[in-house]
Structures are given as C-alpha cells and as structure tokens.
N, C-alpha and C positions, 0 to 999 in steps of 0.2 A: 504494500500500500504506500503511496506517495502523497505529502501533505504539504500546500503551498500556505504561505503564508505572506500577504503584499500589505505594506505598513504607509497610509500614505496621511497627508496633513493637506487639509483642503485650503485653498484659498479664501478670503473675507467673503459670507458672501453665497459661496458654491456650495456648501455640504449636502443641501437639500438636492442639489443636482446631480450629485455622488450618488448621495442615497435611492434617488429615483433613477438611475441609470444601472443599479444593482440590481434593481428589483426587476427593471424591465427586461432584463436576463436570467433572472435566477431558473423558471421553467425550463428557458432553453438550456441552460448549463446541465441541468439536475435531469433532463430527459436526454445526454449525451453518454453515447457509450461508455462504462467504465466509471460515473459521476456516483462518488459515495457522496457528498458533503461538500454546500456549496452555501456558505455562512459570511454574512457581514457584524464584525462586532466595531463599538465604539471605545476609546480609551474611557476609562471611569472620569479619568480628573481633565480629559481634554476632550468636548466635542467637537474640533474642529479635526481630531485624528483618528484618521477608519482602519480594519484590520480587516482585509477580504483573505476570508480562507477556505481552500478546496481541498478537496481529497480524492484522490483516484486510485482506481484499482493498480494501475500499472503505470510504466513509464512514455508505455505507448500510450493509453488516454491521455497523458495531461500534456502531452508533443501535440496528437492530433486536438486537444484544443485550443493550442497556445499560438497555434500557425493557422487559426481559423478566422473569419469574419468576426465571432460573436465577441472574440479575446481582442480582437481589432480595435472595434469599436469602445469596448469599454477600454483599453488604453487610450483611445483618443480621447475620450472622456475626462478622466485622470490625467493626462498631460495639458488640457486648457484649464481644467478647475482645483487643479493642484501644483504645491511645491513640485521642485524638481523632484525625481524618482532616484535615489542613491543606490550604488549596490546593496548595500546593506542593508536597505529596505525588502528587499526580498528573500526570504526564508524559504530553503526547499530542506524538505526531514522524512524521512521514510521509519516502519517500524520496524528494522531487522537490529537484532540487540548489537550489540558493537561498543565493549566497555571502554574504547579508548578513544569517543569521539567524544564529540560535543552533546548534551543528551538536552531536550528540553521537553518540561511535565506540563499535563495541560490541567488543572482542577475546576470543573464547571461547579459552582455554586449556586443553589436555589434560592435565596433571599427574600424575605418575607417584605414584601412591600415598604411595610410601616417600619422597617428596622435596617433599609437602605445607608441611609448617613451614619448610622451606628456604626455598623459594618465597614463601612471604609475609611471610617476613623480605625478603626481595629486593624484595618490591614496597613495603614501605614506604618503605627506602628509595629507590627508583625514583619516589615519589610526591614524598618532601621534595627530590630533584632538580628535577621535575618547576615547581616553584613558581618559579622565576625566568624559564620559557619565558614567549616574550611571545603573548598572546591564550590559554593554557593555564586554564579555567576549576579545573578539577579534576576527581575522579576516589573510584570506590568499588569496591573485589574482594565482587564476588556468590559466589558456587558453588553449586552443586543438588544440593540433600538425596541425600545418600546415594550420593556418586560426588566424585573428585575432580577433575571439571571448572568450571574457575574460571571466570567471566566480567569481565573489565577495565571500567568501563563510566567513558567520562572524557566530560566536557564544555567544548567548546570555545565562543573567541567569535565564530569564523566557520569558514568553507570555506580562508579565505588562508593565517592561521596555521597550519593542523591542515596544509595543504599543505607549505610552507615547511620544518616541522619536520623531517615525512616524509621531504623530499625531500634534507634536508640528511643526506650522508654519516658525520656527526660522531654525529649525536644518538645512535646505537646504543651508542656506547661513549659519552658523557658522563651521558645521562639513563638509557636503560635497560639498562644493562649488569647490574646484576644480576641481571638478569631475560632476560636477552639469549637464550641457548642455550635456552628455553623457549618461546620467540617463533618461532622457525623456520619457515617455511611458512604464518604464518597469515593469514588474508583479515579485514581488520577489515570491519565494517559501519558505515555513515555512513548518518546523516539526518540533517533538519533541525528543528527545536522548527516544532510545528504550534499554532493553536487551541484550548485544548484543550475547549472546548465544557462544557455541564452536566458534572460532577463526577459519577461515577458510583455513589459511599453517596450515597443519597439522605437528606438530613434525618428525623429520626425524625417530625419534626411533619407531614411532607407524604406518608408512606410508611405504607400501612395496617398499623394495631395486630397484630402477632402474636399468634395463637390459639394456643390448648391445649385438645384436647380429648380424649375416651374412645371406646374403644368396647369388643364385644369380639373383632371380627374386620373388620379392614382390607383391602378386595378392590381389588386395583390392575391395571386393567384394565376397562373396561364394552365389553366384545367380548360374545360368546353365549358363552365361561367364565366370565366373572368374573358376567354377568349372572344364568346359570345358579345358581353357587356361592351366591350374594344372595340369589336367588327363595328356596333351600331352606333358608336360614338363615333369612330372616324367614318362612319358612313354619313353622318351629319356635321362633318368637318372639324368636329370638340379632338381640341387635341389632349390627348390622353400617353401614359405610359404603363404598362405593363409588367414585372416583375416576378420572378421565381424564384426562390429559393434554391432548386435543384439547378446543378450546370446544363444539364441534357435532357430534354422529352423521355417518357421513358418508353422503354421499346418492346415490353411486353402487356397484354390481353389483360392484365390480374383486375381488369375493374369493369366498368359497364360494357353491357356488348347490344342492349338490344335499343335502337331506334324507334322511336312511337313516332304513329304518324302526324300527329300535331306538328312536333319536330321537322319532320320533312317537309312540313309546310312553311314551317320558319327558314327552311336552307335552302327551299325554291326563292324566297324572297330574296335571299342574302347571296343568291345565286350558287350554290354550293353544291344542290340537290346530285344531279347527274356524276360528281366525282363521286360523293356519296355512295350514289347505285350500282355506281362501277367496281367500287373498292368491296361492296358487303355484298352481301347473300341474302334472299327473301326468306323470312320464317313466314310459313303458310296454314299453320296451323300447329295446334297441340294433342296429345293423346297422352293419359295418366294411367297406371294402373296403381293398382292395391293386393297386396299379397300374390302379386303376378296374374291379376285379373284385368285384361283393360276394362275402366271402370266409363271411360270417356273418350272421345275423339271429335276434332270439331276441326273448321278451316275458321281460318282469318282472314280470308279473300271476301271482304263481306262487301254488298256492292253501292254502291254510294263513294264508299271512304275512297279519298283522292289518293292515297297511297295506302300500301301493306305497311306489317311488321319487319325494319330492316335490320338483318344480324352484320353489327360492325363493330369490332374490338376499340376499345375507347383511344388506343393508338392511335387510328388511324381516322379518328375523328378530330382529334386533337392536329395531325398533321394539314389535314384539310382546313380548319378554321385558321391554322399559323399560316399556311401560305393564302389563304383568302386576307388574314388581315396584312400580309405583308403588300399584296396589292392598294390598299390603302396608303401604304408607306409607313407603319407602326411594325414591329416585331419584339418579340417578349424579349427583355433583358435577364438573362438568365442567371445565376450565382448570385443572384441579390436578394439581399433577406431584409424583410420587414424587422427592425429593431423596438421599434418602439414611435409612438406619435401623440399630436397635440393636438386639441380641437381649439377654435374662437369662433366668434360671430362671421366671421370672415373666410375662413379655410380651414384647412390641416396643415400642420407642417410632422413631417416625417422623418424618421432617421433608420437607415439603411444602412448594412453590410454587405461587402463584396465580398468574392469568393478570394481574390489576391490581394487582400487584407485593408482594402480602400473601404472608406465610409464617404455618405451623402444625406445631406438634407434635401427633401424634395418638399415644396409646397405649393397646394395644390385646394382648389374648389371646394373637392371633394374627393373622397377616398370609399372606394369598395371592395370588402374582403370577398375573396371569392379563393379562399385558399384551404379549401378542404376540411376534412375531418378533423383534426388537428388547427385547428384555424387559430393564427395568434391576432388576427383581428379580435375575433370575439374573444378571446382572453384578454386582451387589453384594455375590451370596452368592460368588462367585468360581465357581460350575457350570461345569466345562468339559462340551464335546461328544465322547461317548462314542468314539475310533476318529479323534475329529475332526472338524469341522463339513464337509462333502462339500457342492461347488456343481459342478452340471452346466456342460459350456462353454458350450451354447448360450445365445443369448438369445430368448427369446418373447415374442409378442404376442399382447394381450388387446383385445376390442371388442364391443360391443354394436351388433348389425347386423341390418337387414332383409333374406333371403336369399329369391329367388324362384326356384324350384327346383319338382321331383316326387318329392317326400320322404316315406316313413312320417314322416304325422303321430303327437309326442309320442315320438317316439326320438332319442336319443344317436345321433350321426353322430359315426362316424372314417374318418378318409381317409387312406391310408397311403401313402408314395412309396418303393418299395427298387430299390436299384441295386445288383447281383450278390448279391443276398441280403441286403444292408445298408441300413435305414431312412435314406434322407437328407433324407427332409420329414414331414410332417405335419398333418392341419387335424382338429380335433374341435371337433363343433356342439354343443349345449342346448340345446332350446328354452328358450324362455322364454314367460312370459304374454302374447299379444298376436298377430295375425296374422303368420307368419314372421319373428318375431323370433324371434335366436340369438344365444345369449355365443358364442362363436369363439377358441381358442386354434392359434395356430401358431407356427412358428419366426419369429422377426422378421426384416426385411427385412439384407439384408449391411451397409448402410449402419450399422446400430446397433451392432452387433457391432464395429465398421472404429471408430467412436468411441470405444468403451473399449478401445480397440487390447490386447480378450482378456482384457482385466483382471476380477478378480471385482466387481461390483455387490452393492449390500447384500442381506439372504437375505429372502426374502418377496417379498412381490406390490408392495410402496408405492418398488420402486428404478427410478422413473420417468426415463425416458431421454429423451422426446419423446413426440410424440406422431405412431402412423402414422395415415396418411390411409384414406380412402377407395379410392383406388387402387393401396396396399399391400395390402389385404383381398382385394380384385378380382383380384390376380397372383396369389394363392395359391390362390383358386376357380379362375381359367381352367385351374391348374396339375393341383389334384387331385378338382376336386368334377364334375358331369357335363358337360356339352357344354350349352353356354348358359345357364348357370347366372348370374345378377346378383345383386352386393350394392347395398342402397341406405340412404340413413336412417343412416349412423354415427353412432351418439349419444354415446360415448366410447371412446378404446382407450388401452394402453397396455403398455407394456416392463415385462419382471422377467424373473430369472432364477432360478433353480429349486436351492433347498438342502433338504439333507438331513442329521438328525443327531438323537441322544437325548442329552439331559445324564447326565452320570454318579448323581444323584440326585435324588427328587422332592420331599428333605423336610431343611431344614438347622434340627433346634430348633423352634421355633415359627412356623417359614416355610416355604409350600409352594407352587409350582410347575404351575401346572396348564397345558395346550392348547399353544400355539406356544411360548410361555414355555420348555416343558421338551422339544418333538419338533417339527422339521419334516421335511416330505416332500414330494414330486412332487404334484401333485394328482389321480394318474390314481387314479380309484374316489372321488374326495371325499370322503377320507376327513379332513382335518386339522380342520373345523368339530366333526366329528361326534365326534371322539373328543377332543377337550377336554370340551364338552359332558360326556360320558360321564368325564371324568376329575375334573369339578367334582360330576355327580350321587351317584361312589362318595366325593368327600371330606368333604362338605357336611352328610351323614348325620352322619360321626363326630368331626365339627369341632364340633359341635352338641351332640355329649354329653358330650366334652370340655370345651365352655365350659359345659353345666349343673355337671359334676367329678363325672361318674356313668361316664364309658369308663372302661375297663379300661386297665394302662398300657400295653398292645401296639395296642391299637386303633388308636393315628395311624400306628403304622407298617405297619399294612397297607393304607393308603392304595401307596405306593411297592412295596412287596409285590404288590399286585394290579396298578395300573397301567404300572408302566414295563414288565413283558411285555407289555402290550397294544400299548405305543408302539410299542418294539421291533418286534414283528409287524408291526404298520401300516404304518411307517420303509422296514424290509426288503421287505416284497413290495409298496409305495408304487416304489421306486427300480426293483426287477426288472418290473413293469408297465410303466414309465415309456415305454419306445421299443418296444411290442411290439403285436401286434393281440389280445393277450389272448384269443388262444384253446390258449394253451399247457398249460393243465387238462383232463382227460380231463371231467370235472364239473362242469360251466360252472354249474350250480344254485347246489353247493357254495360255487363262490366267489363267486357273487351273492350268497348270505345272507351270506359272510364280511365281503365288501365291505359288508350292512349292516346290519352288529356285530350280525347275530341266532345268531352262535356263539360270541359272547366268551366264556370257563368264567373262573375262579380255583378250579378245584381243587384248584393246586397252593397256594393261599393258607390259614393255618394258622387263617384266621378261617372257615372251614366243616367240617364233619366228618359223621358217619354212626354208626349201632347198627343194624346188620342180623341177623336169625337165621342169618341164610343167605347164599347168595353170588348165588343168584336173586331175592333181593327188592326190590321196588323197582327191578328188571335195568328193566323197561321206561319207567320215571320219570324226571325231570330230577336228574342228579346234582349232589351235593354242590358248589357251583359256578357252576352254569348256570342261565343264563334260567328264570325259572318260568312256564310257558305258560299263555298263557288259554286256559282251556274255559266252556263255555255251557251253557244247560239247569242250573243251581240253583236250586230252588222252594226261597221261603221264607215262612213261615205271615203272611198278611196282606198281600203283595205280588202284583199281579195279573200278574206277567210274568216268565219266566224270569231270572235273574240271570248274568251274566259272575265268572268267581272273577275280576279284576282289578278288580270292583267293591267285593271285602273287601279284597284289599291296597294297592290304590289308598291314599295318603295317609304322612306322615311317623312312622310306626311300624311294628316285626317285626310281622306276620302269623303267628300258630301255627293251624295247619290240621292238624286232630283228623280223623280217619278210621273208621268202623265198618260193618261189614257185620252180616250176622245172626248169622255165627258167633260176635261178640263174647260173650263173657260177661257175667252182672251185674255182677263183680268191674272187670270193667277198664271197663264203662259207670260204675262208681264211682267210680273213679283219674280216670275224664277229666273228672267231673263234680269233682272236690276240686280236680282241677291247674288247669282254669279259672278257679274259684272263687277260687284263691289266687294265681294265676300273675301279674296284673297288678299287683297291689297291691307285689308284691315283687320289679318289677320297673320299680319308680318310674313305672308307668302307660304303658310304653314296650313291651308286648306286648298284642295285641289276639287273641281266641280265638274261634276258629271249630271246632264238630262239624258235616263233613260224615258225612249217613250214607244206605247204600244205599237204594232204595227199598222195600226188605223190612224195614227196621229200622225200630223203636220209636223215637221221641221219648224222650229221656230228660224224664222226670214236670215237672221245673222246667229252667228256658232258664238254665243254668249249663255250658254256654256256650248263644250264640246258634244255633241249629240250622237246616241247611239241607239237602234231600234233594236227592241225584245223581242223580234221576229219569230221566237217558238214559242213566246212565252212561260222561260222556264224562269227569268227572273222574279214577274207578275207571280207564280206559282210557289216558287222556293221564297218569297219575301212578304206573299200575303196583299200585295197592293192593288189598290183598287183607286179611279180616280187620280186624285195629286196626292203623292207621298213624300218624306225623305226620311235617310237613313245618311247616320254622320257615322261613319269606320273610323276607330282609333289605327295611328299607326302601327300596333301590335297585332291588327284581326279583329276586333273584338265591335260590338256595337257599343258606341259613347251615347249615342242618341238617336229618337227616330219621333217621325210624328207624320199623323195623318187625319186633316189636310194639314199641309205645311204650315207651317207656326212658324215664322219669321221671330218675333218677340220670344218665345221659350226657346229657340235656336239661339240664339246669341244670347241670353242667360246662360244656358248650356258652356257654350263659348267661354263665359264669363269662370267656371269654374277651372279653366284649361290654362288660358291665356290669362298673361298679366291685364289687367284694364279690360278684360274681354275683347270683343269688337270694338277697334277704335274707330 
C-alpha cells in the first residue's frame, strides 16, 4: 500500500477554493482503480494549511493517477491558490516494516465536540513533552473540515524508538497525559518514508498552458444524446462544443442495439436514416417460449408504421451521428473531462481536464449532461434518484455470439425458464448483421454473483466483472434454447447488472440532464438509447431559441415538463417487463408502438393547446400533443411526384399547416392569405406556412402561402378537417396547436407561449 501525503498553505483568500476543488474530485479519485483513501485534513492551529492525502493499493495506481487529467487539474488549482509547492511538502510512505527508515504514526482521534479546545490545549502540551523523547522527530494535529475528528500525525526516527516509547508503561502518564483519556482504544497507523518519486504539481513550464474558452452551449457526453443534442444545435447555427471523457469511441456492441421507429423518424429528419439502414439489420418480429414451449410469435411489420424495428449496435450509431455532426463543422473533443462547474444568472463557467495533463475553463449559455450512467453532471448538481436508485440482485451477461440453430430469421428470441410459476433463468437473442450472429443477454454464471459476495456493482452496462467464456454461453443454450443448439465465434461478452431510477429533476438553472444522465432502466423493449435521443430532440429545439433570446421565459421549462413523464413511463413498465414473457397486455400492437415511442403525447404539457367550434372537431386528428402523422399524395404546382406532408415539416422550424375545402369563404381565403403573408416575419422567421386545400378548391390568385392540393385526401382523413382548419407542428413532430375554424387570436396567444413577445 502507498500513502501520499501533499502539505500545502493557501493563499489570502483561496482556501475555500482549495476546499471546493477537493471535493469536486474526491468521487473521481475514490472511483479510480487501486483508490483506498482519498482524504482532505486541515492543520488544527492553521486554517489556511491543507493536508491532501491518498492511498493506493500499488505503485502502479498512484503513477497512473498522478500522470492523469484529474491530478492535473487539481495541481493547477494548488499552484494559482497556493504558496509555492516545496519538496518537502510532499510525503510518499508505504506500509512495509523497515526499522531503519524514517517511520511516521498516524492517531485518528474522535473528539467530542464540546471538549475541542480542551483537547488541543492538551496536545500542545503533550507535544512540548514530547521533545526530550529520544528518536521523537515531531509531530502536527490535522482534523477534517467540518467534524471534530482530529488526526495526531508524528514523525519518528525509526521503528526502535516509536517501539520502546510504546512499550514503556511510564510514557502515558509522563508524555501524554493530557491527552490520555482521549487516546482510549485507538489503533495508531505506522509506515515507513518511501521514495517519493516525481512531485506531483507539475512545473508550470512543463505542464500544458491553461485555456479559456466560449461557447454557447457545453454538451458533456458524445453518446447518441449529447450527439443528438449537437447535431440540432449546429443545425440551427448555436454554436456548441462537445466533450468526452474517453480518448476513443468505443468499438464494441456492449450497449443499445435496437432502433425504434420514432427514432428513425428523427434520423430521416436529420438526414441520417439511409446510412442507418445500411449499416443494421431489420428485427421483424418476436417469438418467446417458456419451458421450451413457444408461448408467442408475432411480426412487427405492422402496416401504417413509417418504419420497422432496426437492429444497430450503439457503435455504429454513434459513428453515424459523429460524422453527421462533423458535416456541420462540430466534432467531439475527446480526453476531456468534465471537472467541475459554476452556474449564474448569466451562464456556466466550466473547468475541464485533458487527457495530456492540460486544463480549460469553458463558459458557456448553457450546459447539458448527457454523459451516461455515471453522469458527473448530475453528481455535481447534487440530483438525487427519485424513490431511490433500485439495482436488481441478479447479475447478467452480455456477448456477441454465433448461434447455429432453426430460428425465424430477423426475430427477437426469448427463452424463459419458470419453476412453480417463478422465472428462474432467462436467454434473449438479437440478431444482429451477419450470418447467425446474436447479442445474447442472460443471467450470469453463479460464479460472478459468488465474487461480489451480492454486493451492488456500479448501475449501467460498463461494471465489468470478467469476462464469460464460450462455454458459459453454451450452459445456458443446452439449458433453455432447442435441442442441439451450438454457440461458436465469441467475439466479446461481458457482466452488469441492471438499475433503475429517475432523478428528481431535469433542469437545475442553466443545466440540463438529458438520456442515462437523468433515467435508467432494465433494457427489456430498448428503450434507454431511444428515449435520450428523444429527450435531446425535444430540448435542443428550445435551447436554440433561448440562446438566439427569442423563447419565451416558460419555454426551458417544459423541457422537464414534457420529459420526465416520459422517463417515468419508460422507468416503470422498463422494470415491470423486466422478468416477464411480455405477453401480459391484452394488445400486444398497442405496446409494440409504445415500446417505439410512436405514442409518446405531452398533452398534458402547457406548451400545446387547441380552439375548437365544437367538441367533434378535429375528434379524428392528432391531438394537441401527439405525433403528427405523415400522409402522402400532396401535389404541388411544378413538382412531378406526389409529396409526403413530413416533407414540409421536415427541418428546424414550426410548420403552420393552413386547411381549406370549398366550403371556405373568400373572407377566411383572405385571413389565410394576410396570416401567411405576415406570420413569419413576426415570428423572427421561425414559422414556415403551408395552405393545404381540397381538391375542389381554388388556388388562392398569389402563393401567399405556398399551396398544395390533398388530391387523395388522405391529409383531410389522417387530420380530421373539414372546412378551414390549422395545425401548428413543433419542430420536434409533435402538434403545439391546432384549431378549427382558424382562430387567428388563440394562434398567436399560442405563439405567445413559444416566442419571446409572441407575435411581434
């Protein structure tokens, strides 16, 4: 074991800053490989003097973290808000006995609050005793901020003296009697003065220059949220920067793999869809057994939906959204680590590590975590887990495997094991792209479980235990999959265990929370890729109008408004699927489009609303809320092919969708032609206007708006209108508003909650 110890005296002023730059590392330090013991104490009689001390298993841990970002940073820290650094401020000591070094004891003392100043009167004098012992170096009272536990820390000149003292019956009442009745029970700690190697503040001359930079929105996290979040930012010119902590993408399958088609409807938009297609494989359905009974089989070719179910390893999702946002000119900065940050009325300011020992303050609009399961956004903002973070007992394993079997090709295989009615195993298959290739989730072998002797493992897919074999895989096929069934080809697997939990919020000031960051869940419906995704697609719109200073002030908060129900849902019937063969719905349809997010509403969201004549109108149209459907068949003048309406709202602007049949009046063909005419201009160019109108209706004389004939009427059909309608499409899909006849006045009210000043 290796024990540092760095002795620094802060400048006028700074200690607070000391103190809060300790802290905004201790998680990371204490969650590093090898970290026993990662402690800040203060001198007793000086609070300007700090005692930061670690401990590590080896000499390899406390290298690899003294050559790292996180050791970086806090040297920079310590060199602008402190004295210089002397050799002799730093102490390295290890516990191998060694009677002929330098030895120093460490006595942690309990101290009863109310008998503090007692106590270190007692120990001073205890010290000036102390001085005629022979081999007695000396000695300093530490205690840790905000508690009144003292630590004794004396230095001796070997093993013999510190023995001899000890052992002599005398010393309690000659040297530390005043201190004696405090001492009761305790276990001092002994080592010996090690090497203590490079000095860990690096020289400013050898230690890359600290940056400062701008932006106006900081994405910490390059997962498919934060990637998402990026894309739609620089798709509306906000310039943004991106951040990872890892050096490299990573380059294996161990995380989401299934695409929902909400999804794909987002990466048509964002133009991605087709690489998409390219790169994954169609799931086409499911088929479940029980006790080697198929219990179930269904397709997912259900016909309506604009797309299937796409099987795509979250690699190569991830690859596709980096080179789409790098078309924008953004690309993730990789090895940079979120350190710690500051909120004001005004921005965030951030402080950042590099992977080659450079630090950076970034400041910035606004700031969203979108950095996983482990997300040190929400540690920072202090987010607890709604009810409390929930970890399943079991443990599972994951692998990517070649399975030679008589399987519906292009279906989800579950394999169910109950004993008296009670789920005790488990195997679900994926295909994936490639001849019988399959991701494989099961319970993990007993051996893994028997190593964390039950204990929780960290939440997420990356709390790698081992790695199972080939012939782990193979026990659980012989066990639940058909009769002769072979795995072969492992190409990677591995252990996690399975959490679940919603933070109590999605939005702290000018900090927001998006995908694992703010929800985990079970994996069962693949759902946790998909609705980050979907949680970066609704916030990215209004992050965006906020940084032009044209939202309205309610607008960022229905960000958390519309998504944490969503999580919530996902969360809950994520955990209730979890151990079940999911055929517990009378409407297995129903919850295949729920499962992909083609029913998400925000109805209840204060940011959509309605002007109806009646209580029947618009009865058969997508309400106030919900998904806005594509339909097909719009002719428009000088285009040789029918038109998709997702071909008008496609893009980062409201869509207002104008409606006339022949009943229309000239009066309200007039209103529609003024409200187009003025409707964008006064709305910072941020509404785009479309008149559909029946195929029996007139063109209005001049294209104020753009005109397009419903000539099958499948738009009339799919949207319920009759007479004069409109429908306002958020730029995420969604209906913001609709009325029928058109409400001019409740339309720009509407408006009013979006846009700053509403309609100007």
């Amino acid at each position: 074991m290796i024990r540092t110890m760095l002795r620094i005296r802060t400048r006028r002023g700074s200690a607070k800053t000391v103190e809060a730059a300790w802290r905004a590392v201790a998680d990371r330090v204490g969650d590093s490989a090898g970290n026993r013991l990662w402690q800040l104490l203060i001198a007793a009689d000086d609070p300007s003097t700090y005692v930061m001390v670690a401990e590590w298993t080896d000499e390899a841990a406390r290298n690899h973290y003294e050559s790292g970002p996180v050791a970086a940073y806090l040297a920079g820290v310590v060199e602008a808000a402190c004295e210089p650094v002397t050799p002799d401020s730093y102490r390295v000591m290890d516990d191998q006995p060694d009677p002929d070094s330098l030895m120093y004891v460490d006595v942690t003392v309990d101290v009863p609050a109310d008998r503090v100043a007692e106590f270190q009167r007692g120990h001073a004098e205890v010290v000036a005793r102390m001085a005629a012992v022979p081999g007695y170096l000396g000695e300093e009272l530490l205690r840790e901020p905000g508690s009144p536990v003292h630590h004794i820390f004396a230095q001796w000149r070997g093993a013999e003296p510190f023995r001899r003292w000890v052992d002599d019956p005398d010393h309690e009442r000659a040297e530390a009697g005043p201190i004696a009745e405090f001492l009761v029970g305790i276990r001092p700690r002994v080592f010996r003065a090690a090497d203590p190697g490079p000095r860990p503040v690096q020289p400013a001359a050898t230690r890359p220059a600290a940056r400062h930079t701008t932006t106006d929105v900081l994405v910490v996290g390059a997962g498919p949220t934060g990637l998402t979040t990026a894309i739609e930012l620089a798709r509306r010119s906000i310039d943004c920067q991106v951040i990872d902590k890892l050096t490299s993408p990573p380059d294996q399958a161990d995380k989401a793999i299934g695409v929902h088609c909400r999804t794909m409807e987002i990466w048509a938009d964002q133009g991605v869809d087709r690489e998409a297609m390219n790169a994954g494989s169609w799931l086409v359905g499911q088929a479940v057994f029980v006790n080697g009974h198929q219990v179930h089989r269904g397709s997912w070719e259900l016909p309506g939906l604009p797309y299937a179910h796409l099987g795509l390893p979250q690699y190569e999702t991830e690859r596709i959204l980096t080179d789409r946002l790098a078309t924008l000119g953004v690309r993730p900065r990789r090895g940079t680590e979120l350190v710690d940050f500051t909120s004001d009325d005004d921005g965030v300011t951030a402080n950042l590590a590099h992977a080659d020992g450079g630090t950076e303050t970034v400041r910035a609009k606004f700031l969203v975590g979108a950095d996983g399961a482990h997300s040190r956004v929400r540690q920072l903002l202090g987010l607890t887990f709604t009810g409390g973070l929930g970890r399943f007992p079991q443990l599972f394993m994951l692998g990517d495997v070649d399975v030679d079997w008589d399987m519906p090709a292009g279906h989800l295989l579950r394999f169910i094991h109950e004993t008296d009615g009670q789920l005790d195993n488990m195997l679900v298959c994926v295909p994936l792209r490639g001849e019988s290739r399959y991701r494989i989730a099961t319970m993990a072998p007993p051996r893994y479980f028997a190593a964390t002797r039950g204990e929780n493992a960290p939440p997420g897919f990356s709390a790698e235990l081992g790695e199972p074999t080939l012939a782990d895989v193979q026990s659980v096929l012989d066990q639940l999959a058909p009769a002769a069934t072979t795995a072969a080809n492992l190409r990677w697997s591995s252990i996690f265990r399975i959490s679940h939990g919603i933070v109590d919020r999605y939005r702290d000031g000018r900090v927001f929370v998006a995908g694992d960051a703010a929800h985990l869940h079970p994996p069962a419906g693949g759902q946790g890729m998909n609705t980050g995704i979907q949680d970066a697609w609704n916030l990215a719109w209004k992050l965006a109008l906020a940084v032009r200073g044209v939202a309205a002030p309610g607008l960022l908060d229905s960000y958390q408004i519309e998504r944490r129900p969503q999580g919530e849902e996902v969360v809950g019937r994520a955990v209730r699927l979890a151990f079940t063969d999911e055929l517990e719905r009378e409407d297995l349809e129903r919850q295949f489009l729920q499962e992909m997010s083609m029913l998400v509403s925000y109805a209840d969201s204060p940011l959509v609303g309605e002007s109806l004549a009646s209580v029947d109108a618009l009865r058969a149209g997508p309400a106030p809320g919900e998904r806005a459907p594509d339909v097909s068949g719009l002719r428009r003048r000088g285009v040789g092919h029918p038109m998709r309406l997702h071909e008008l709202t496609r893009g980062t602007r409201h869509t207002l969708l104008l409606y006339a049949d022949r009943t229309a009046d000239e009066a309200t063909l007039a209103a529609i032609d003024k409200l187009s005419a003025d409707l964008p201009d006064r709305t910072y160019g941020e509404v785009e206007v479309y008149l559909l109108l029946s195929p029996d209706t007139s063109a209005l004389p001049a294209d104020h708006p753009p005109v397009l004939h419903d000539v099958a009427g499948e738009f009339r059909a799919g949207y319920g209108t009759a007479g004069a309608a409109a429908y306002l499409i958020r730029p995420d899909g969604y209906v913001g508003f609709r009325s029928q006849p058109i409400d001019v006045d409740a339309l720009r009210h509407h408006l009013h909650l979006v846009f700053n000043g509403g309609v100007r």
